[in-house]
Biopython code that builds the backbone (N, CA, C, O; Angstrom):
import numpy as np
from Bio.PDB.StructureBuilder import StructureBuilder

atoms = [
    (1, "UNK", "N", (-163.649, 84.844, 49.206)),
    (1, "UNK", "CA", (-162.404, 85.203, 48.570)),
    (1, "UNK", "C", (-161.496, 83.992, 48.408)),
    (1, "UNK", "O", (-160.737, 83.804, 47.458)),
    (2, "UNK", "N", (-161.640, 83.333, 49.275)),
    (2, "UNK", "CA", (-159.946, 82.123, 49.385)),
    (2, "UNK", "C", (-161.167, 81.100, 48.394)),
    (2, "UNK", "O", (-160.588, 80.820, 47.345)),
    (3, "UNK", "N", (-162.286, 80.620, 48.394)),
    (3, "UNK", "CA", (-163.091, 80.117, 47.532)),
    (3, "UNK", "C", (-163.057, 80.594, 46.282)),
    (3, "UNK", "O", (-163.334, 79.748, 45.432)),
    (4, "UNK", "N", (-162.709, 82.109, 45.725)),
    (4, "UNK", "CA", (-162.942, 82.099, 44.548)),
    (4, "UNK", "C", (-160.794, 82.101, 44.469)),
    (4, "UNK", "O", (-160.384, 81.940, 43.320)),
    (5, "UNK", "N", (-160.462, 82.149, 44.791)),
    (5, "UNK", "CA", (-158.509, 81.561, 44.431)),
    (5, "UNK", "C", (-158.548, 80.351, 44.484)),
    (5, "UNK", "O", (-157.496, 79.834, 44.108)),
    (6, "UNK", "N", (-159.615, 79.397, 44.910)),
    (6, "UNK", "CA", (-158.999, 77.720, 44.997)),
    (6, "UNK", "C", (-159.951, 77.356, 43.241)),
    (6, "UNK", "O", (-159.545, 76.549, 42.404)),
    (7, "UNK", "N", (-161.199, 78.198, 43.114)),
    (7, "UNK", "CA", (-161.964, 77.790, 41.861)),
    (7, "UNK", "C", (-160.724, 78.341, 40.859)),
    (7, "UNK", "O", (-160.420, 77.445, 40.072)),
    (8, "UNK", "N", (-160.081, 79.322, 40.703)),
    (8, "UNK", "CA", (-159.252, 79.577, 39.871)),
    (8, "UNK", "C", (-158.311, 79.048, 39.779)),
    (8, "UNK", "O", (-158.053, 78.830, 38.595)),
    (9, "UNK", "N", (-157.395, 78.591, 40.627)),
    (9, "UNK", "CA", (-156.173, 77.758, 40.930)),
    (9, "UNK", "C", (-156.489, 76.513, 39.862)),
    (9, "UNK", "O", (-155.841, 76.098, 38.902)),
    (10, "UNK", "N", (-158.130, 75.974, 40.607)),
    (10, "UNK", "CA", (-158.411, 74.211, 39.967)),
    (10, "UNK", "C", (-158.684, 74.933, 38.339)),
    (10, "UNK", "O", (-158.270, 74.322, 37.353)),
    (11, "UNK", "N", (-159.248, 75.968, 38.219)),
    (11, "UNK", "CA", (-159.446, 76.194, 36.942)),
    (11, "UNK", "C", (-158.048, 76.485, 35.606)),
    (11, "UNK", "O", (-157.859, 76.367, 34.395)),
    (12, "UNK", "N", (-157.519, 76.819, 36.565)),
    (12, "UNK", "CA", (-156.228, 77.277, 35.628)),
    (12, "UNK", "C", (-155.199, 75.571, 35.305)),
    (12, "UNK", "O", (-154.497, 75.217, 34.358)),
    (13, "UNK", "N", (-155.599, 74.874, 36.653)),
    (13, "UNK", "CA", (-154.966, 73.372, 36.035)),
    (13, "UNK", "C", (-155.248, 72.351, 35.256)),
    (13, "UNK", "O", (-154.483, 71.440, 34.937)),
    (14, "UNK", "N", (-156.896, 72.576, 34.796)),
    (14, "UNK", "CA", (-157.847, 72.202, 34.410)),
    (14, "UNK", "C", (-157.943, 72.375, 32.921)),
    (14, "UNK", "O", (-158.600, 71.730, 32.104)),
    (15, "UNK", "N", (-157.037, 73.515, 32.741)),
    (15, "UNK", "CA", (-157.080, 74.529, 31.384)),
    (15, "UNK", "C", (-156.291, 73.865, 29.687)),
    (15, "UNK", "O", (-155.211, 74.329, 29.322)),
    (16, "UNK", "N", (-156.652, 73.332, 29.271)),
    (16, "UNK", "CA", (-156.300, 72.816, 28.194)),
    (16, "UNK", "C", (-155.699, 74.297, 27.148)),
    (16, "UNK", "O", (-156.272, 75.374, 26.988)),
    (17, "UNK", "N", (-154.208, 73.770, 26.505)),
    (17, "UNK", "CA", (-153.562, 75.157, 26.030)),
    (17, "UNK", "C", (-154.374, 74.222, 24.609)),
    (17, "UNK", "O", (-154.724, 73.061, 24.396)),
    (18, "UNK", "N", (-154.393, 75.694, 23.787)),
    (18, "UNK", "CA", (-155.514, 75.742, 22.033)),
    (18, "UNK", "C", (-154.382, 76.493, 21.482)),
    (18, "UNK", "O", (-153.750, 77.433, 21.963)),
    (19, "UNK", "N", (-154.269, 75.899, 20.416)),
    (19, "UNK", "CA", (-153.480, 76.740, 19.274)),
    (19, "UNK", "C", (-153.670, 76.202, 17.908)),
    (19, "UNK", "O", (-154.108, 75.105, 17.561)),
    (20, "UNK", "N", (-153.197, 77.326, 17.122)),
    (20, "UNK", "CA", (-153.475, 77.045, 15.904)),
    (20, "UNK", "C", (-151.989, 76.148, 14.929)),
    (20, "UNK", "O", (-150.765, 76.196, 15.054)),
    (21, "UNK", "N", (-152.906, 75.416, 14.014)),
    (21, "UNK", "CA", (-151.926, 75.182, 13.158)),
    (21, "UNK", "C", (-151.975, 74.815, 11.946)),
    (21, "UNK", "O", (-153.101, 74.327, 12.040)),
    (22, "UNK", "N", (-151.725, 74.653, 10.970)),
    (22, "UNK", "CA", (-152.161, 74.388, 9.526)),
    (22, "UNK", "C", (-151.676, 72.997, 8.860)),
    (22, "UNK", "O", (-150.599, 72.403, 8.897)),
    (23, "UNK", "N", (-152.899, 72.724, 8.242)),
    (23, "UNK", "CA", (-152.590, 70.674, 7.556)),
    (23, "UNK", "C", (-153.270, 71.542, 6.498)),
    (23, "UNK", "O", (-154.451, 71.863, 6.367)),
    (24, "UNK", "N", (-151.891, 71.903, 5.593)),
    (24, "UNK", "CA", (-151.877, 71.814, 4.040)),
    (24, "UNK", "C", (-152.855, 73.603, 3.850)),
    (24, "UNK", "O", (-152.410, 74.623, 4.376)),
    (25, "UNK", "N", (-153.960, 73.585, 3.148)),
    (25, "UNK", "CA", (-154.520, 74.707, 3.279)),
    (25, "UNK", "C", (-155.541, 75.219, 4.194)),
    (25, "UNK", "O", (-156.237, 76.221, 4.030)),
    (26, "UNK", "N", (-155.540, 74.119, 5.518)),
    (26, "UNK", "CA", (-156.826, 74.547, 6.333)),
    (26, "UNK", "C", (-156.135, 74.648, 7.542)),
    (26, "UNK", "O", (-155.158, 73.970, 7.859)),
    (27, "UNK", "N", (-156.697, 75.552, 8.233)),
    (27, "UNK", "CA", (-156.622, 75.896, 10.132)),
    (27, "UNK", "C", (-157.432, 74.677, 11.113)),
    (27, "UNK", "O", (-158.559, 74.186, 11.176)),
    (28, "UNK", "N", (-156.388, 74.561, 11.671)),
    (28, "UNK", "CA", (-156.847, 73.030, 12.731)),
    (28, "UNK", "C", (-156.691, 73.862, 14.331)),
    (28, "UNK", "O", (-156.010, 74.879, 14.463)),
    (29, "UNK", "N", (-157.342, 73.307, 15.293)),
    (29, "UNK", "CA", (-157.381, 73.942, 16.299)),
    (29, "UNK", "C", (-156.914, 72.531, 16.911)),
    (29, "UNK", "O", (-157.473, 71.470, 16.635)),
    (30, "UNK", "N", (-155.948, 72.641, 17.674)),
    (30, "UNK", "CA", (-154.984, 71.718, 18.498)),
    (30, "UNK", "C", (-155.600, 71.969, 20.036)),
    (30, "UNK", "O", (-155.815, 73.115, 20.432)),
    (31, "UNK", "N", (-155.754, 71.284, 20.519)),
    (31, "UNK", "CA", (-155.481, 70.920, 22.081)),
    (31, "UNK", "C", (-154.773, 70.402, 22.981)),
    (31, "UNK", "O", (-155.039, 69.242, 23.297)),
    (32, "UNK", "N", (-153.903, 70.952, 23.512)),
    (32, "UNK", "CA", (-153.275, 70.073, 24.029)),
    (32, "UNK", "C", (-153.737, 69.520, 25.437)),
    (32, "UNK", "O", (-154.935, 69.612, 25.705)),
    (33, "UNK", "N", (-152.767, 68.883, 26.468)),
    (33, "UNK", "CA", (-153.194, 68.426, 27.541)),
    (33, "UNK", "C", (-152.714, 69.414, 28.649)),
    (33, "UNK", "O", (-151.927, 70.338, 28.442)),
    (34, "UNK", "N", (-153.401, 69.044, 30.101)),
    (34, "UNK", "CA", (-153.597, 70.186, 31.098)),
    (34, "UNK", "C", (-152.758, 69.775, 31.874)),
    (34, "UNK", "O", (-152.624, 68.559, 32.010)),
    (35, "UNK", "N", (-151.945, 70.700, 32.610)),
    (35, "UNK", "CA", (-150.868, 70.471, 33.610)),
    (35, "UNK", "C", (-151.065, 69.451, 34.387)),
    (35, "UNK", "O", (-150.095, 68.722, 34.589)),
    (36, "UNK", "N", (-152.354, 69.127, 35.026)),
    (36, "UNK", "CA", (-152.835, 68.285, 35.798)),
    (36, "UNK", "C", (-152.699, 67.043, 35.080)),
    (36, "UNK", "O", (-152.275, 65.960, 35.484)),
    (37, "UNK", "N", (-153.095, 67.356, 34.039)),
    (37, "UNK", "CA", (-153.325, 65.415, 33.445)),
    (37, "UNK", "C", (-151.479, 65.279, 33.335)),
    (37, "UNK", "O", (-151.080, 64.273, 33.921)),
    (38, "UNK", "N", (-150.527, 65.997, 32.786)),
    (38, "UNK", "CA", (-149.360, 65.779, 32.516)),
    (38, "UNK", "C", (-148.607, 65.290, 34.283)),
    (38, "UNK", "O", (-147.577, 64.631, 34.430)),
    (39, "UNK", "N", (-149.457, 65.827, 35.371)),
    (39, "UNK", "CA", (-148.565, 65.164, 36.542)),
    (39, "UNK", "C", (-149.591, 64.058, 36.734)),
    (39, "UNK", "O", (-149.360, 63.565, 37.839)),
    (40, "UNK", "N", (-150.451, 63.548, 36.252)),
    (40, "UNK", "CA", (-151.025, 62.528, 36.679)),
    (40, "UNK", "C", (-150.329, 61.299, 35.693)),
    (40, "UNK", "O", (-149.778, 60.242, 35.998)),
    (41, "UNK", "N", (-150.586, 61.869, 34.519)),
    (41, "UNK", "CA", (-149.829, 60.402, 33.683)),
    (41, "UNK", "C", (-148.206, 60.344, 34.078)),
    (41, "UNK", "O", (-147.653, 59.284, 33.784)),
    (42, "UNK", "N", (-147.437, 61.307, 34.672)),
    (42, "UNK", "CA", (-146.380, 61.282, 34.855)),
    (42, "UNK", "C", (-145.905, 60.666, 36.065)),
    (42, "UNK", "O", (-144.774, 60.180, 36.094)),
    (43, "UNK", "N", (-146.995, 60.632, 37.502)),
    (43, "UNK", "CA", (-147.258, 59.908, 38.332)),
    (43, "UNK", "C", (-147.400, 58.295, 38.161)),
    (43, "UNK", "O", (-146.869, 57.432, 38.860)),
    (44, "UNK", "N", (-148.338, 58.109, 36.942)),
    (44, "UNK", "CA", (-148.597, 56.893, 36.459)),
    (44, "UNK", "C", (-147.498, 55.869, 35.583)),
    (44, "UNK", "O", (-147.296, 54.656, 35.556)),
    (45, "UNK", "N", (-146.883, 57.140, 34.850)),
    (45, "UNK", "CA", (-145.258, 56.590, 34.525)),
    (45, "UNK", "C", (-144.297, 56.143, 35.566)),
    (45, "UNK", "O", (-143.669, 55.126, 35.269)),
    (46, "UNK", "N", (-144.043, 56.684, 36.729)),
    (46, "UNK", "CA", (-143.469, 56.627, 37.409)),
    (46, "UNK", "C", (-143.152, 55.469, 38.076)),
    (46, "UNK", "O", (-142.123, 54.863, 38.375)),
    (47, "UNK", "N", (-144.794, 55.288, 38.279)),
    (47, "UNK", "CA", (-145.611, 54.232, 39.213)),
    (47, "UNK", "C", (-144.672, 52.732, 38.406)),
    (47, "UNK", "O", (-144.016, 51.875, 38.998)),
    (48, "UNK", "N", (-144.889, 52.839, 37.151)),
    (48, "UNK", "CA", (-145.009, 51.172, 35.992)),
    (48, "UNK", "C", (-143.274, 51.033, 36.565)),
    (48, "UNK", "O", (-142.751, 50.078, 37.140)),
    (49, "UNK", "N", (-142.797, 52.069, 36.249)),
    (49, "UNK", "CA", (-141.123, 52.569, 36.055)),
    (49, "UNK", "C", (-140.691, 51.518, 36.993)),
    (49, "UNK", "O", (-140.327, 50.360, 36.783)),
    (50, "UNK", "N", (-140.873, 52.479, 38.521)),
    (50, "UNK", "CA", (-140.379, 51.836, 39.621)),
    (50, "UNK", "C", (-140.538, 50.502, 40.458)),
    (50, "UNK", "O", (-139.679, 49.964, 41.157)),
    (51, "UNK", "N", (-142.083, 50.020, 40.176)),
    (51, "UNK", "CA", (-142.655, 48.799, 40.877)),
    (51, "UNK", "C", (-141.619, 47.499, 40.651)),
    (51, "UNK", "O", (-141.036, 46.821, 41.497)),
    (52, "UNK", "N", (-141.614, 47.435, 39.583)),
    (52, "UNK", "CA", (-140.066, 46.413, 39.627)),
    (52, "UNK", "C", (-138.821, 46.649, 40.434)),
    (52, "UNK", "O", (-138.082, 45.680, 40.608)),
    (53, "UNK", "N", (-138.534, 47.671, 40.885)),
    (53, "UNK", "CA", (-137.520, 47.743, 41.911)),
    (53, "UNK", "C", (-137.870, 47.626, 42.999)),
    (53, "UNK", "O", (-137.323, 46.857, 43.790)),
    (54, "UNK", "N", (-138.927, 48.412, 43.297)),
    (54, "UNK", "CA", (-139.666, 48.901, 44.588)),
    (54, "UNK", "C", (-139.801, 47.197, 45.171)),
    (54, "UNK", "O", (-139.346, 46.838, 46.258)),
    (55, "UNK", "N", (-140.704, 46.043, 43.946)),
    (55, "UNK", "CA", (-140.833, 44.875, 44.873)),
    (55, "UNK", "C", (-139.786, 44.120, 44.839)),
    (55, "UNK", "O", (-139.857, 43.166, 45.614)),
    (56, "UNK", "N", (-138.357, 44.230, 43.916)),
    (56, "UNK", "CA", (-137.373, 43.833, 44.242)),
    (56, "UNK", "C", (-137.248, 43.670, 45.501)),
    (56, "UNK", "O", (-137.561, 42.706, 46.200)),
    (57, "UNK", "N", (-136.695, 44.823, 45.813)),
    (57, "UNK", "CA", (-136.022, 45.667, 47.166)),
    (57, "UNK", "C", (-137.024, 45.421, 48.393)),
    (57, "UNK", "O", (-136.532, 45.529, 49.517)),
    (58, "UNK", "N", (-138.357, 45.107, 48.286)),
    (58, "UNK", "CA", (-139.122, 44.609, 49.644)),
    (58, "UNK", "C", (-139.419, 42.835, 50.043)),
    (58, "UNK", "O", (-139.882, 42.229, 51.009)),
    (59, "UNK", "N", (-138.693, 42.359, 48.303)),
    (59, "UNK", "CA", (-139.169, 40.465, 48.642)),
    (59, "UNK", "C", (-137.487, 40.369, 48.926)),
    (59, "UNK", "O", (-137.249, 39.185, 49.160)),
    (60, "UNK", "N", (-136.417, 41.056, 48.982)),
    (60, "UNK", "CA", (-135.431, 40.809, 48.672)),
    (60, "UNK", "C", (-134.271, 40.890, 50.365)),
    (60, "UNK", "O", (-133.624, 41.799, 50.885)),
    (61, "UNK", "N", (-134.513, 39.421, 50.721)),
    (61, "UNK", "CA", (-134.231, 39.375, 52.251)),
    (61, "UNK", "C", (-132.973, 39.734, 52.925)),
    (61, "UNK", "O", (-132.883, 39.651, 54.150)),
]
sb = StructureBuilder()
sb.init_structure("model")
sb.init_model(0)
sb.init_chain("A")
sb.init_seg("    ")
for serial, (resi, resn, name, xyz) in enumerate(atoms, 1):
    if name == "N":
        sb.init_residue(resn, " ", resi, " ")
    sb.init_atom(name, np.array(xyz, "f"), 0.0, 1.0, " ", f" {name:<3s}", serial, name[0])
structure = sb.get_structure()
């Protein structure tokens, strides 16, 4: 049971949202990105953001 809530949990973060949308007269199927990847690149933003302060503030006697 707690095995099949952690496969669903990872599955549901895993989950790329699909929608439709139209270029001119044809249906395009969009993908977007998965919650997970949005806190990982947002982690990774973070990361570039701050390191210039962060080693400010630790060479900075």
């Amino acid at each position: 049971m707690a095995r099949s809530m952690i496969v669903r949990f990872a599955d549901l973060l895993q989950r790329r949202p699909e929608w439709q949308e139209r270029d001119g007269d044809r249906h395009v199927l969009v993908r977007g990105y998965s919650p997970l990847d949005n806190l990982i690149y947002g982690a990774i933003a973070a990361a570039v953001i701050l390191a210039p302060y962060i080693i400010f503030l630790v060479t900075l006697p």
